[in-house]
Steps between C-alpha positions, in 0.01 A plus 500: 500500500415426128324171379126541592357474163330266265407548185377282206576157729931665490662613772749735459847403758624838605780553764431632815578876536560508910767791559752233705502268228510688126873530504537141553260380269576767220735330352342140553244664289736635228580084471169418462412737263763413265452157560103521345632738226750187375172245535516357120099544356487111512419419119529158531246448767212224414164546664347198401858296685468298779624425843506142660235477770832412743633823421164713571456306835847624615410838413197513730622315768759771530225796439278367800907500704584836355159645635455310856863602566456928368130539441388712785101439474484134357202381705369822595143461319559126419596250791796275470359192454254627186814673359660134506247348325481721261857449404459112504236557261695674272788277542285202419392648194822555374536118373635553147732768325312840434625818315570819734164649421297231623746445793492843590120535493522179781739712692268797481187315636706369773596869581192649488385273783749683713288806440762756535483737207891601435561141480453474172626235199637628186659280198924498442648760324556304199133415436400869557758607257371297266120578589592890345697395195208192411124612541271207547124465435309592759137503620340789322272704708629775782257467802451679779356328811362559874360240674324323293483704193657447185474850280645475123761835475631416142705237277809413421364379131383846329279347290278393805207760454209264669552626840470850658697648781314440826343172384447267731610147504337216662726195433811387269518127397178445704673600812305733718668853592566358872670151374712672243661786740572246802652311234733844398511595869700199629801614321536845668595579865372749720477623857265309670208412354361784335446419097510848388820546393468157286201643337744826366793268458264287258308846371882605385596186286183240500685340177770469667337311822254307308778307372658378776128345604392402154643353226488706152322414216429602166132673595307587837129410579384862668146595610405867582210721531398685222215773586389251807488184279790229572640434167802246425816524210828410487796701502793385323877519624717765461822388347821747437496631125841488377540801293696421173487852372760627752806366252381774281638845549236776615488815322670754705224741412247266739744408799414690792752642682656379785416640826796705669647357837402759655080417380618145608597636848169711500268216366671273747463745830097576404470121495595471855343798643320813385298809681233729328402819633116583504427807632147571354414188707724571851671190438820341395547136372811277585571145310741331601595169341781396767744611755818390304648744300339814288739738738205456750638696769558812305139436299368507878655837590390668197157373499383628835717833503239538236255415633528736748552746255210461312303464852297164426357356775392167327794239392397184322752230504481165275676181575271279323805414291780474794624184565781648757826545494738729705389548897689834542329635190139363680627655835558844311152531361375413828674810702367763253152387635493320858475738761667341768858286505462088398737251471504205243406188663426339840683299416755402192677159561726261362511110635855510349810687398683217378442355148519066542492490105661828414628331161117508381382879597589745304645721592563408866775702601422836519148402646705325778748763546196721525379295789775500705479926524197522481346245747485411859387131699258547732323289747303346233777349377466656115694795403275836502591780213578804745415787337127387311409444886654745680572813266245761525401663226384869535258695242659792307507824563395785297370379195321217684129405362177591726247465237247225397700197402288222318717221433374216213632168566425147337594132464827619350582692815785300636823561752614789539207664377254315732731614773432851370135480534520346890674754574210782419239269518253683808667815490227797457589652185553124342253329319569152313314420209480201276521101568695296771861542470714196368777563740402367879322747761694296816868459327666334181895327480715712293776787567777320282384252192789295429452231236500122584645347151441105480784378366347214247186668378650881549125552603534851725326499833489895707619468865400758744730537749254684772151457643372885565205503706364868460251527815540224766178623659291328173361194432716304227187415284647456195342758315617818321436846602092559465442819318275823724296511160511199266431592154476155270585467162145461264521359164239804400776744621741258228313526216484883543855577608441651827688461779286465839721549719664802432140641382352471846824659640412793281160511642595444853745815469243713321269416805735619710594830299138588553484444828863726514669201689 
C-alpha cells in the first residue's frame, strides 16, 4: 500500500504492492515505466505561452467532474455549497487567456479550499522540465516561519551580508508578517485546518511561494530588527548568473573527482535515513526522512538488533523531515514498538472503483485493477480497502523495543508518518515532542495518488482514491496531531545554530538516566 507521501508540494504515484494483485500489475508497470523513460525533455516548451480562457474553463469544469465523481472526501471539512462557490469564483475569473503558471496557481487556490492535503496541484511536465534546465530570478531571502514569525535563515545573493541568521523580519513590501503568509498559504493544501504544515512548506522554498502571491521586481522594501530597533533596506533580486567560463577547459589538476556509485548509493541511503549510536549518553538517534525507499525494512532490522545489543534503553526518532510515503514501511516501524496488535484504519474507503474519465488519470489502470482485489461494497455503499481495516498487525518478537521512545514530529510530519505517531501516541514508554503534526489527527484521503492530467493546460491535480479515518471514536477537528511536549522554534535558538528540539530530548533522557528509568 505505497503512495502516502508528500514532499516538496510532489507526489510520488507508486503502484500498489497487495500480494493478489503484483503479478497483474507487474507488467502494467514495466509499460509505464518505459513509457516515462521515452518522455522527450520538452525543449520547445514556452512559459510565457498562452491558453484561450475557453480552453482553461474546459479544463476546470472537468477537474471539479473528475473530483465529485473519485474524490472520496470532497466536502468533508468544506460543505457543498461553499465548495461551489468557490469554483464559480474561479471560473469567473478566468475571463481572458492566461499562461499555465497563472492558471495553475487559480487551480491551486480552488484546491486548497477543499482542505485535503494529498490533493495537491503541480505544473505539466513540460514546464517542470523546463523549470531545471532555465533558472529564473527569484525572491532572495530563505525564511523560516511559525505563526506569525518571519526569521531570515540566509540568501540566495552571496553578496547579501546586512542580515544575520536568526534575524527577525517584521514586514516585506509593507505587508505585515500575518498578510504576507495568508497570502503564501492559500496556495497549499492541508488536512483540515491546521496551518502548520504551510508554515514548513513555505520555511522550505519561501522564494519559491512568494512568487506565486507577488509579483517580482527588481528590489524588495524589507524592515527587520536590528539589536531591538526596527530598521528598513531593500533587498535586491536574485537573478541566475550565467557562467561563461564553463566553455573553457578546467585543468585536470583542480577537477575533483567524481564520486563512485557506490558513494552515490551511500550518500543517497544516509539522505533518507540514518541511526547513531550513543552509548556514553544511553541513547540512540533515528532520522528518518521518508518511508519510500533507503532498503527501510532491512535498515529497521539492523537498527534495533542493535540496539538490543548495545542495551540502550532510550531511542530518539525524527520525522521532522517525513512527508510519508509507503504504509507497510510505517506499519513496520510501528510493530518493533507497540505492545499490543493494531490495525490500519477504522476505516479506509473508496466512493468508487470505476474511473468516469479514465482517459485523464494517470495511470488509472493498475489503480483500478487494484480495486477490484483489493476492495469490498459494504452497506455504506463505498468500497472499503480490506486489509488496512481488518488486518491485524502484531509487534515483533525478539528483538522488539521496550525502552524510552521519544519521537520528534513537526509541520512536515505528513501521511504515513503521522499515521506512525497515532499509532504510539499514549503508549507508556512514548513521548511526542515538537509542534502539531501537518498530517490530520482524525484521518486524511490517500492510499493510491493517481494523477488527474488536464488535458489543455497539462496542469497536474493528485487524486486520492481513499478516505482513512484512523480512530472513529475522535472528534474530526481538523487539526494535526498535538505534540505531549511542544518545543517551538526561537529565532535566538537560529542565530546560534541550536536545535531545541532535539536539545530538550537530550535533557529529558539525561533526567531520566538519573533517575535510572
Amino acid at each position: 500500500m505505497n503512495g502516502m507521501r508528500r514532499k516538496g508540494r510532489c507526489h510520488k504515484n507508486q503502484l500498489p504492492v497487495t500480494k493478489k494483485t503484483i503479478s497483474l500489475l507487474y507488467f502494467t508497470g514495466i509499460l509505464l515505466l518505459l513509457s516515462s523513460c521515452a518522455t522527450s525533455k520538452h525543449s520547445t516548451y514556452n512559459p510565457a505561452a498562452k491558453i484561450p480562457a475557453a480552453k482553461l474553463q474546459e479544463d476546470f469544469s472537468l477537474l471539479k467532474k473528475i473530483l465529485e465523481a473519485n474524490h472520496p472526501s470532497l466536502y468533508w471539512y468544506t460543505p457543498k455549497d461553499s465548495v461551489d462557490i468557490y469554483f464559480n469564483e474561479v471560473m469567473q475569473s478566468i475571463n481572458d487567456s492566461l499562461t499555465e503558471i497563472q492558471f495553475k496557481n487559480k487551480v491551486a487556490w480552488f484546491i486548497s479550499k477543499i482542505k485535503c492535503g494529498h490533493t495537491s496541484v503541480r505544473p505539466s511536465i513540460a514546464y517542470s522540465d523546463y523549470a531545471i534546465a532555465h533558472k529564473q530570478p527569484r525572491f532572495p531571502l530563505l525564511i523560516k516561519t511559525w505563526n506569525d514569525s518571519l526569521i531570515f535563515l540566509g540568501s540566495l545573493n552571496k553578496q547579501d551580508t546586512l542580515f544575520k541568521r536568526g534575524t527577525v523580519i517584521t514586514s516585506i513590501e509593507n505587508y505585515d508578517n500575518r498578510t504576507l503568509l495568508d497570502s503564501l498559504f492559500r496556495f497549499i493544501s492541508t488536512d483540515g485546518h491546521g496551518d502548520n504544515f504551510k508554515s514548513q512548506a513555505v520555511s522550505f522554498n519561501f522564494p519559491l511561494y512568494y512568487s506565486f502571491a507577488f509579483p517580482l521586481k527588481d528590489s524588495f522594501f524589507v524592515r527587520y530588527i536590528d539589536s531591538g530597533i526596527e530598521k528598513q533596506t531593500y533587498v535586491q533580486l536574485n537573478k541566475p548568473f550565467i557562467d561563461i567560463s564553463k566553455s573553457k577547459k578546467t585543468p585536470a589538476a583542480v577537477t575533483p573527482p567524481k564520486p563512485s556509485r557506490k558513494q552515490i548509493k551511500q550518500i543517497m541511503l544516509v539522505s533518507k535515513r540514518s541511526m547513531i549510536f550513543d552509548s556514553v549518553n544511553n541513547l540512540a538517534y533515528m532520522r528518518l526522512a521518508t518511508f519510500s525507499g533507503g532498503n527501510l525494512r532491512r535498515f529497521f532490522r539492523q537498527s534495533f538488533k542493535e540496539l538490543h545489543e548495545n542495551k540502550l534503553s532510550n531511542l530518539v526518532i525524527d520525522l521532522r523531515e517525513n512527508s510519508g510515503g509507503n504504509i507497510n514501511m510505517s506499519t513496520l516501524l510501528t510493530r518493533y514498538i507497540k505492545n499490543k496488535t493494531f490495525h490500519t484504519a477504522d476505516t479506509a474507503a473508496a466512493i468508487s472503483r470505476s474511473f468516469s474519465y479514465s482517459r485523464y488519470i494517470q495511470p488509472s489502470f493498475p489503480y483500478r485493477m487494484a480495486m477490484r482485489f483489493t476492495t469490498a461494497k459494504k452497506k455504506d455503499g463505498k468500497f472499503h480497502f480490506k486489509q488496512l481495516e481488518q488486518h491485524n498487525c502484531k509487534p515483533v518478537k525478539n528483538i522488539h523495543y521496550d525502552g524510552n521512545v521519544f519521537i520528534i514530529q513537526g509541520g512536515y510530519t505528513f501521511s504515513a508518518a503521522a499515521m506512525f505517531v497515532l499509532q504510539l501516541k499514549g503508549q507508556q514508554n512514548v513521548t511526542v515532542t515538537g509542534e502539531e503534526t501537518g498530517g490530520g489527527d482524525y484521518g486524511t484521503s490517500a492510499v493510491y495518488l493517481p494523477d488527474i492530467v488536464l488535458p489543455n493546460s497539462k496542469v497536474r491535480v493528485v487524486l486520492p482514491l481513499y478516505r482513512l479515518v484512523f480512530n472513529s471514536n475522535k472528534i474530526k477537528n481538523g487539526q494535526g496531531i498535538a505534540p505531549d511536549m511542544y518545543i517551538p522554534p526561537s529565532s535566538v535558538d537560529i542565530s546560534k545554530g541550536i536545535d531545541p528540539k532535539l536539545q530538550r530530548v537530550k535533557e529529558l533522557i539525561q533526567e531520566k538516566n538519573k533517575k535510572g528509568l
